[in-house]
N, C-alpha and C positions, 0 to 999 in steps of 0.2 A: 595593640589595636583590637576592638572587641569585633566578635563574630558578627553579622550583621542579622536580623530577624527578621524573616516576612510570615507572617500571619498562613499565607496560602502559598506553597513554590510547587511551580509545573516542573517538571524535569524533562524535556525536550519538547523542539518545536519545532515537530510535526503536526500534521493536521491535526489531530486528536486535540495535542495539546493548546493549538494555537485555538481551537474550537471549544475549549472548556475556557481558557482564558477570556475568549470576547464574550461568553453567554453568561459566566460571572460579571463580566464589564456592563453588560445588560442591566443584569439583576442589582447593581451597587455595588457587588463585592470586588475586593482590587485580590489580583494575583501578581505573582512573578514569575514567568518563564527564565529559565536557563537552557541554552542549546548551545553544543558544543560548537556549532559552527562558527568561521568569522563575521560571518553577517548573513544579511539575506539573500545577497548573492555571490556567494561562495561557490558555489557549485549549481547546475544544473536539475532542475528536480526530474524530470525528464516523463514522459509514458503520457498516457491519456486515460483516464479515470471516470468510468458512468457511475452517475449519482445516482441511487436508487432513489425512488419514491415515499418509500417506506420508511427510511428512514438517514441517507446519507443528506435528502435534501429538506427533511424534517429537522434535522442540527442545523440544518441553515436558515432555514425559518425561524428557528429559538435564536438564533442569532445576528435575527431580524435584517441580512443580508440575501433573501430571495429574489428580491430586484434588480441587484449588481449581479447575482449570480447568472439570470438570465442572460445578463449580457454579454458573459463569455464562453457560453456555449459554443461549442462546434458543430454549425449546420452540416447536416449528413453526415454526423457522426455515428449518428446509430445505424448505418450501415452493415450488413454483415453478408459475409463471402465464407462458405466451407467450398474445399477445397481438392481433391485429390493427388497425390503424388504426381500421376501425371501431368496436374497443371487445369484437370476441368472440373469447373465448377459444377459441384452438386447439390449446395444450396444458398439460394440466394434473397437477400430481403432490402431494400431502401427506405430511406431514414424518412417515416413520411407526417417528421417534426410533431407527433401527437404520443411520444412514445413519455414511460415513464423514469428511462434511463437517459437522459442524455449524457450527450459527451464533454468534457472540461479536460483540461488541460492541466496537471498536476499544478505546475507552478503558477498556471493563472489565478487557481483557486487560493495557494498557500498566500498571495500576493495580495489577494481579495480579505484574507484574514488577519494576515500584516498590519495592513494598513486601516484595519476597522479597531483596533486596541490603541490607546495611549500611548506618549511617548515616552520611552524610558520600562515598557511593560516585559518587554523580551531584553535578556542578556546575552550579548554574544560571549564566543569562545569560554566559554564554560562546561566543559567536559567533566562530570562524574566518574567519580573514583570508586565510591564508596557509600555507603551509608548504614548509620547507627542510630540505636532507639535512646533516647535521655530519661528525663521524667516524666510524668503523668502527658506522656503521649506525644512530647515534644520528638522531633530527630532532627539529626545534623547529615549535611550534605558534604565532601569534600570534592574538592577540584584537584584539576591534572596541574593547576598553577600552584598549589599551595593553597589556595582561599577553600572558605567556608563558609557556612548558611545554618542558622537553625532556624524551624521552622515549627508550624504547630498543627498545618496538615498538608502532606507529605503528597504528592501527587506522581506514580512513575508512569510517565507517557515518553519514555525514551527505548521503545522498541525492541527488536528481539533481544538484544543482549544487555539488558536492562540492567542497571546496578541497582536499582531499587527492590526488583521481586526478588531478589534474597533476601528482604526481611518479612515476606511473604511466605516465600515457597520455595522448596528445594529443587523444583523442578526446570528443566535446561533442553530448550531445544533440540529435537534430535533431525540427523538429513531421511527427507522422505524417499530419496531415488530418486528425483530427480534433478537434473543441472538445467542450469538457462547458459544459454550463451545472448547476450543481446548486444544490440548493433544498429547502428543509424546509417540511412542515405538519405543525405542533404540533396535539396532542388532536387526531388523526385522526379518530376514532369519532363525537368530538361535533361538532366544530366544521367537518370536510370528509368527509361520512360515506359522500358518494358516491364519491371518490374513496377511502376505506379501504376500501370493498368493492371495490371495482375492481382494487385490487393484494392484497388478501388478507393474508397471514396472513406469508409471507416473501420472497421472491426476486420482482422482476417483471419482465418484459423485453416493452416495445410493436417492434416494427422496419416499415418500410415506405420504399423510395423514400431509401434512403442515411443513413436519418433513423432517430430512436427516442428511446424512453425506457425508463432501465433505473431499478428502485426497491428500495428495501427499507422491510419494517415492521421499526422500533426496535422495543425493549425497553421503553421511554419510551411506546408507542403513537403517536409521529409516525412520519410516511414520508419519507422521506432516497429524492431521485430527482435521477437524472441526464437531463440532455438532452443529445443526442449530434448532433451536427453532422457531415458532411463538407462543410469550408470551408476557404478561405483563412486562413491564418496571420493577416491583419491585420482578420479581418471583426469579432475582439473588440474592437478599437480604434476601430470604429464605433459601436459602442452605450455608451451611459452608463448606465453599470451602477450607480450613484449613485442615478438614478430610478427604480425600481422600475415605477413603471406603463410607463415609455417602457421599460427592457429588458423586459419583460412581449412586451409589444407587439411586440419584436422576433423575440423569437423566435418567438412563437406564430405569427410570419408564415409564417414554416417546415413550418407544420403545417394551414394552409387546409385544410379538409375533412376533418380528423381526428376523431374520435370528443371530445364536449364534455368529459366523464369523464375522456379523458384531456388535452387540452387545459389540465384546470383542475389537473393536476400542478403547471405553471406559472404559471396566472392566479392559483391562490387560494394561490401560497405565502406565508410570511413571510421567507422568505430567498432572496436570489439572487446567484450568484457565477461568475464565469465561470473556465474553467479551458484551457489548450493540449493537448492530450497529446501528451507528447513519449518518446522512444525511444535507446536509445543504439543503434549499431549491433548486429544480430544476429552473435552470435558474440565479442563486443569480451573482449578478453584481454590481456594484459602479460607481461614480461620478469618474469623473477623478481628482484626490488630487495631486497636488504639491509634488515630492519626497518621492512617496511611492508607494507601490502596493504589489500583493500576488501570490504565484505561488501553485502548488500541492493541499494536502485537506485543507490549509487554505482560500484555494478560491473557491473550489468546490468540499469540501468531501461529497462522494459518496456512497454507498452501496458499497461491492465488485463484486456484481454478472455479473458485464460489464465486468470485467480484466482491468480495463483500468487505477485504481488510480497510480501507482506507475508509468506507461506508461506516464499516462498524466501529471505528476510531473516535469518526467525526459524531458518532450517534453517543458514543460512551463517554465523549467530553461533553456536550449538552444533558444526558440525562443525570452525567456527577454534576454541572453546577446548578439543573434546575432544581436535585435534592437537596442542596446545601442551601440556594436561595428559598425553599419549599421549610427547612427547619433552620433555621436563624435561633444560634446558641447552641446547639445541640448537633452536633460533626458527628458522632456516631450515628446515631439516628439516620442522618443521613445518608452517610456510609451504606447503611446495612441496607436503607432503601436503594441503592444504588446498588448493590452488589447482588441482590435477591434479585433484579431485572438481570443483571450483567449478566449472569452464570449460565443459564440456561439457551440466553439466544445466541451468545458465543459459543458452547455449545452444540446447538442445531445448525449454526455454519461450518464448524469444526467438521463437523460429518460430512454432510453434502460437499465441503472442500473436497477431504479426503476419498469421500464416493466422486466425484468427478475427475478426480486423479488416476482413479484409478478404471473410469472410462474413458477419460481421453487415450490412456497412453498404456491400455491393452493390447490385443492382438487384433481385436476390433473394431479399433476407437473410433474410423472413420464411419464406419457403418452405423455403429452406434448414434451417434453424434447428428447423421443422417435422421436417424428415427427422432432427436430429440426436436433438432430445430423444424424437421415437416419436410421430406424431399419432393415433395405436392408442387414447393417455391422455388425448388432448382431452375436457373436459365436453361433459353433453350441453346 
């Protein structure tokens, strides 16, 4: 049975990718996505995601989806709550719908992209193994099923542990210091109502002592919070995250004499999941290769403390297919106009990531953090 050939194959479908596939679909050109999942709804995409101005809702524009996008915005999303350990707020702002960030809802967005491509455009369960270069620029893709794909321009938007940017780059994410622990409570209002008032309406951010919690109010009315650690790379592999009341327990050890309210982000979740965060080097870049290249965190996964990963995903699958639809015949060319933008403002997030990393979760951070967002706006 022969290998089968697509002209263009996205390699995971994620935003990025799902976002170079439909702005190709714009311009006439057809792609194939492959994503390891079983479908679309396989899993929960989970969290709440502000779309910058600049450019998360500029890829939505090229992909002539601005009007649907409005429409599932989360009013009062841009809401935002800092926070002190003990529980009072110190800076506060309301969402007063004129902002450049609004709020979306991961999987509303992913669902909005879905269903704007062709059918038969995405491949489920197709999980990457591998990939190798052929002839004049051609590569083959292999699967965890046994199948395969050649292709003639190679696209890796399958994220941090990417099987494609090893024919890029030698370089491998490394852990920044710090752990998330994230966690859901469903029916916020009824069921954890002291903690829904506590984080309010959208954006929450507790910091103190290297430590925090960051949250969002869903769409849904649950709150989606992050627990933020600086620890050792193996301190996840101490806890059995299996038992819920014993990871409970653990971490909340972290938080002795924290405000109860927020404490009980953690004690009264029904979900708990532990997470690394990892970084690729600041500034990481490549040769220009023949029929290949990377877009989202396969190219420049980040910290999340910028906002800017799933923005600059969506922005790097629109500026690769506007360059390709921009040189018709000519994939390097375009390549390299893609990649002379890519480098630089991946790049300048990469930093500012890394510099807010390392002022949220100083010895500082709240104070900090204080001067950033204006303590002028604190409630009374």
């Amino acid at each position: 049975m022969s290998t089968p050939h697509h002209p263009v194959a996205i390699i995971g479908g994620g935003l990025g990718g799902l976002t170079a596939a439909r702005v190709l679909h714009v311009n006439g050109i057809e792609s194939a996505v492959f994503d390891l999942e079983s479908g679309p709804e396989a899993r929960t995409q989970g969290g709440m995601l502000d779309i910058h101005e600049e450019n998360g809702q500029e890829a939505i524009r090229a992909a002539g989806l601005h009007d649907e996008f409005r429409e599932i915005i989360h009013e009062g999303g841009q809401a935002m709550r800092l926070v002190g350990p003990d529980g009072t707020v110190r800076v506060a702002t309301e969402d007063q719908g004129d902002g450049g960030r609004p709020e979306v809802d991961r999987g509303d967005l992913r669902g909005l992209l879905l269903n704007s491509l062709p059918d038969g455009t995405v491949h489920w369960r197709h999980k990457a193994t591998g990939a190798r270069a052929l002839d004049d620029g051609r590569h083959e893709v292999t699967f965890a099923d046994g199948s395969a794909l050649t292709t003639d321009l190679l696209i890796g938007a399958d994220g941090a542990w990417s099987r494609i940017r090893p024919l890029l780059s030698d370089a491998e994410p490394a852990y920044t210091g710090i752990s998330f622990v994230e966690s859901d409570l469903h029916e916020a209002d009824t069921r954890h109502p002291r903690s829904a008032a506590l984080v309010g309406g959208g954006f929450f951010i507790s910091l103190g002592d290297r430590r925090g919690f960051l949250a969002h109010r869903e769409t849904d009315g649950s709150l989606h919070v992050y627990t933020a650690l600086r620890a050792d790379a193996g301190w996840i592999d101490t806890v059995d995250f299996t038992d819920h009341a014993a990871a409970k327990a653990a971490v909340l050890a972290h938080f002795d004499g924290w405000d109860e309210g927020l404490r009980g982000l953690v004690a009264h979740a029904e979900t708990i999941t532990p997470r690394r965060i990892h970084a690729l080097p600041v500034g990481h870049r490549w040769k220009r290769t023949p029929g290949v290249t990377l877009l989202g965190d396969a190219a420049h996964l980040m910290s999340p403390f910028a906002g800017e990963g799933a923005n600059l995903a969506m922005y790097d699958g629109a500026e690769l297919a506007l360059a390709l639809a921009a040189h018709p015949g000519d994939t390097e060319a375009a390549l390299t106009q893609y990649e002379e933008g890519l480098f630089p403002r991946s790049e300048a997030s990469a930093v500012e990531s890394a510099g807010s990393l390392d002022t949220m979760f100083g010895t500082d951070g709240l104070e900090q953090m204080i001067g950033f967002f204006g303590a002028g706006r604190a409630e009374a």
